[in-house]
N, C-alpha and C positions, 0 to 999 in steps of 0.2 A: 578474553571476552566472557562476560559472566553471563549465565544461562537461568530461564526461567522454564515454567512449565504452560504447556499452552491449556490453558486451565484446568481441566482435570483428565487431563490423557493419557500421562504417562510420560507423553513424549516432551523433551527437553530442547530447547532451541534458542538459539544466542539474544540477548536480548538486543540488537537490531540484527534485522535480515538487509536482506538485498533483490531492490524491486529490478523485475525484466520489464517493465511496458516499454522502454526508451529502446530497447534490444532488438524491437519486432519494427524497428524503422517504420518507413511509411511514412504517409501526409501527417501523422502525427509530431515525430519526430526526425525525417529528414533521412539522409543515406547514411548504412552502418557499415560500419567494418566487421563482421561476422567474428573472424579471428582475434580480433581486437578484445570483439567480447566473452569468447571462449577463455579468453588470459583473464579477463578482469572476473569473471566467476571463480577460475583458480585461485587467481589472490585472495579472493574474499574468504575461499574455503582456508587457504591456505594461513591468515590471519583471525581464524578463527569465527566467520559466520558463517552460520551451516542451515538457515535458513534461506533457502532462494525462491521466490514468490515469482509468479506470471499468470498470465490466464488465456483463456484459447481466442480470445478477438485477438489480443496485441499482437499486431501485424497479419493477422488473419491466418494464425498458426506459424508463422514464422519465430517468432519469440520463444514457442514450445520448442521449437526444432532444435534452435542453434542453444535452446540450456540444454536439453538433450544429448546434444553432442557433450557440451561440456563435460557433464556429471556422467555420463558414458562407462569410466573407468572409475568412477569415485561415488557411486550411488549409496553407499553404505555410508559417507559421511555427510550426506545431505538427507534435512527435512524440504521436503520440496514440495511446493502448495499450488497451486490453480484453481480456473474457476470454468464453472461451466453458467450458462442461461440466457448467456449473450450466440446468438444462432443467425447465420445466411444461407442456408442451404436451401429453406422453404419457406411459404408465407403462415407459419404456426407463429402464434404468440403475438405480442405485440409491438407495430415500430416503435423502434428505438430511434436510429440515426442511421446518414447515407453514408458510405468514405468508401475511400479508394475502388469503387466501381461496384460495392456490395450494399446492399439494404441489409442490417441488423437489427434481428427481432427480438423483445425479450420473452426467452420460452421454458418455462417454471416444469413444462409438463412430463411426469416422467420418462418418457418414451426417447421427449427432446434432452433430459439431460442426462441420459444415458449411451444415448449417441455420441453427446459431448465426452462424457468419459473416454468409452471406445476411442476415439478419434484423438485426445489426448494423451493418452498412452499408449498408444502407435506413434506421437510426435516427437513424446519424451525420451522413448524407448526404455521404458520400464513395467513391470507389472503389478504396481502399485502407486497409490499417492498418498503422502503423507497427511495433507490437510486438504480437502478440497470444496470450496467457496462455491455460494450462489451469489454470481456476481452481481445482478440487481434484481430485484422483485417486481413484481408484478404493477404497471403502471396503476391496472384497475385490482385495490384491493378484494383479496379473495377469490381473482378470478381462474386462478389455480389453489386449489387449498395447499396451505401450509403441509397441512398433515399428510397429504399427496405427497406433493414436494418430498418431504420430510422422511416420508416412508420409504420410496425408494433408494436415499441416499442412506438410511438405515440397513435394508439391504444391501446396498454396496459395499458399508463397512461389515456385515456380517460374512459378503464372500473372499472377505481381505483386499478388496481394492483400493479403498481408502482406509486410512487409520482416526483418521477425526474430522469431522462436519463445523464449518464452515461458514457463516453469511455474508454477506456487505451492501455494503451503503442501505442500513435499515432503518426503521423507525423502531420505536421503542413495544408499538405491538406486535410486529413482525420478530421480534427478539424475544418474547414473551410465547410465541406461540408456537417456533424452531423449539424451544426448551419443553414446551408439555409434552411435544410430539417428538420427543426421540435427545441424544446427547448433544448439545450445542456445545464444542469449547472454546470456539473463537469469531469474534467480526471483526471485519475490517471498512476502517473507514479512515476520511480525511480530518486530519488535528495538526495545525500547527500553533505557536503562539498567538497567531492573527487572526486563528480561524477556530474558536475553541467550542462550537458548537454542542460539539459530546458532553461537553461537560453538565450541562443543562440536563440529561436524563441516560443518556446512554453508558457515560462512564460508573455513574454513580447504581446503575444496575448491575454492572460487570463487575465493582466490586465487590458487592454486594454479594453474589451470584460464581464468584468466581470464575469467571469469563473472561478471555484472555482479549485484550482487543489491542489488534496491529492496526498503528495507525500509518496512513502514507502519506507524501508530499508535507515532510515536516519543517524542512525549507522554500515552501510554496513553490516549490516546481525551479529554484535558482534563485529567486529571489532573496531568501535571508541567508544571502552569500556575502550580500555588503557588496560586491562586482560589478551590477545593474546598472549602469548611468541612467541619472534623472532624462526624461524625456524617451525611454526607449520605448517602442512600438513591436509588439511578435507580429510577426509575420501573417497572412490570411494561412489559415485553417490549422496551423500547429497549436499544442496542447493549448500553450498557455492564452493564446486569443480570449478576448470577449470577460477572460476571468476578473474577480473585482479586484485585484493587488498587483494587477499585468497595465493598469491605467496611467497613464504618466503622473495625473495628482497622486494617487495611490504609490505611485515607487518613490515619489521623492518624499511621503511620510514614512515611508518602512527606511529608505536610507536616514532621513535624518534622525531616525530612533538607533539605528545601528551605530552609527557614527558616535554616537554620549556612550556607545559601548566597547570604544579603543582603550581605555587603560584596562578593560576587562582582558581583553583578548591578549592583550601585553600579562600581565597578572599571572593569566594562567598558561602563556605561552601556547597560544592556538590562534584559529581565523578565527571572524564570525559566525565562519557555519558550525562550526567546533562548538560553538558556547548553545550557538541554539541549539544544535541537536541536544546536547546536553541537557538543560532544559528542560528537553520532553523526555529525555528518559530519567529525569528524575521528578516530575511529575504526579506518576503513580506506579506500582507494582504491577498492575496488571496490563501494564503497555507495552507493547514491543515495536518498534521504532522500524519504520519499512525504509529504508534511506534506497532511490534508485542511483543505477551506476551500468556504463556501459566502458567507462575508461578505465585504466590503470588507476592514474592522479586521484579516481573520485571514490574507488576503494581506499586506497590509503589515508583520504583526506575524513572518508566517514570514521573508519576504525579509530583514527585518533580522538572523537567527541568519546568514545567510550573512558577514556583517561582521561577528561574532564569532569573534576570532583568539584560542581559548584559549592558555593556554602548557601546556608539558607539563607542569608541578606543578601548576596548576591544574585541566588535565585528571584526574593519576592523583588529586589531590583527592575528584575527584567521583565517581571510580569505587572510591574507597576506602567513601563513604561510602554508595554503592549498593552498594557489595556487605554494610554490615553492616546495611542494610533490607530485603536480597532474606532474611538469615539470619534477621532479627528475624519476617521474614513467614513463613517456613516453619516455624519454631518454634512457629505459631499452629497449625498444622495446616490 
């Protein structure tokens, strides 16, 4: 697995990691096998990715727990990331959303995410964190300063609790004003071929900027698996609900794009999801590919997109024909 630097930290970490949110079960994602997923961390480490990403909502600290256990005996081969700003314990900050019997607030304020720290590394069981994210910002801009924000987690990497700072899901002056106010080396945000958003301002600043940005759900959550049968419906209140590529017109344009991409897959001797990951990690440099996994099957199935070497007609191939499914999907309304 080939390693990049998460922009200017020092620290090295494979260029895809391995998301936990599926991990912290829940209304989100349904009932885990704990065990299950304490093996599928091993492989992943054990195949060569040493970043493992989660954050203290997924599953309401349960996610933190069971990586915890995992990396337990192996903490020295893991980059390990979370986030803090997502809060239930009090009414600070602002709602966010209801689940599983807890109101979620977003709470930017130092106080609040230094409690989350705390609380995080008591879950992890370590005394440090590698990369640690503000998982969303503030509904009402400004109403925590950046530089506030910004300050304290400056402080935190100066008493060696974190090694590198952090954001996600931001706007492009929220990225702008993390960087006047202290070292930014990464955000994370949503990118897949369907969904290319970033690319309109956010990517083109991180290169620019050398800013590392991990993207997640690069197979739309299952979807650009080519597995999906046309007409399928997710379930009331799991992840994928209500999303724009989770709609029945919408699955049967991503399947019929995937489908003109069988001799690919044959070609290169992989699946679908093989080609697309690929794809985005060939993309740009400064991306690092968050593929989640709580199984066995779906570590082994991510590690092998890293041995897919598109060529460049076969890449703008595939982006040619994403881009006439991202037009066909908006023409739906």
């Amino acid at each position: 697995m080939k390693q990049r630097e998460i922009g200017t930290s020092g620290i090295f970490a494979s260029e895809m990691s391995m998301g936990a949110w599926a991990i912290g079960g829940g209304t989100w994602w349904g009932d885990n096998d704990d065990a299950e997923s304490i093996r599928t961390i091993h492989a992943a480490l054990d195949q060569g990715i040493n970043w493992i990403d989660t954050a203290r909502v997924y599953g309401f600290g349960h996610s933190e727990e069971v990586v915890g256990k995992a990396v337990k005996d192996r903490r020295h081969e893991v980059i390990l990331s979370t986030k803090c700003g997502l809060q239930w314990y009090d009414d600070g900050g602002e709602y966010h959303f209801t689940g599983d019997g807890h109101q979620v607030h977003r709470d930017l304020r130092p106080q609040a995410i230094r409690r989350d720290l705390e609380l995080s590394l008591k879950a992890l069981g370590t005394d440090y964190i590698d990369v640690y994210y503000t998982h969303w910002q503030c509904k009402t801009y400004g109403l925590v300063p950046i530089a506030e924000t910004m300050g304290e987690l400056m402080r935190m990497k100066e008493e060696g609790k974190i090694r590198a700072i952090g954001a996600s899901n931001v706007q492009l002056r929220h990225l702008e004003e993390y960087r006047q106010s202290g070292q930014l080396d990464v955000i994370q945000e949503k990118y897949s071929m369907l969904d290319r958003r970033v690319e309109e301002e956010l990517l083109p600043y991180c290169e620019a900027n050398t800013v590392t940005l991990q993207t997640y759900s690069p197979i739309e959550q299952g979807l650009l698996t080519g597995t999906v049968p046309n007409g399928y419906v997710p379930r009331p209140g799991e992840a994928r609900e209500n999303k724009l590529w989770w709609r029945p017109q919408t699955i049967a344009i991503a399947n019929e794009m995937m489908d003109g991409w069988r001799d690919l897959a044959d070609q290169y001797h992989c699946s679908i999801a093989n080609l697309v990951i690929a794809w985005s990690m060939k993309r740009s440099p400064q991306f690092n590919i968050l593929c989640g996994a709580r199984k066995l099957h779906q570590i082994a199935e991510n590690v092998k997109s890293a041995g897919v070497e598109l060529t460049n007609e076969d890449f703008a191939r595939m982006e040619a024909d994403a881009d006439q499914a991202i037009l066909r999907a908006k023409a739906l309304g």
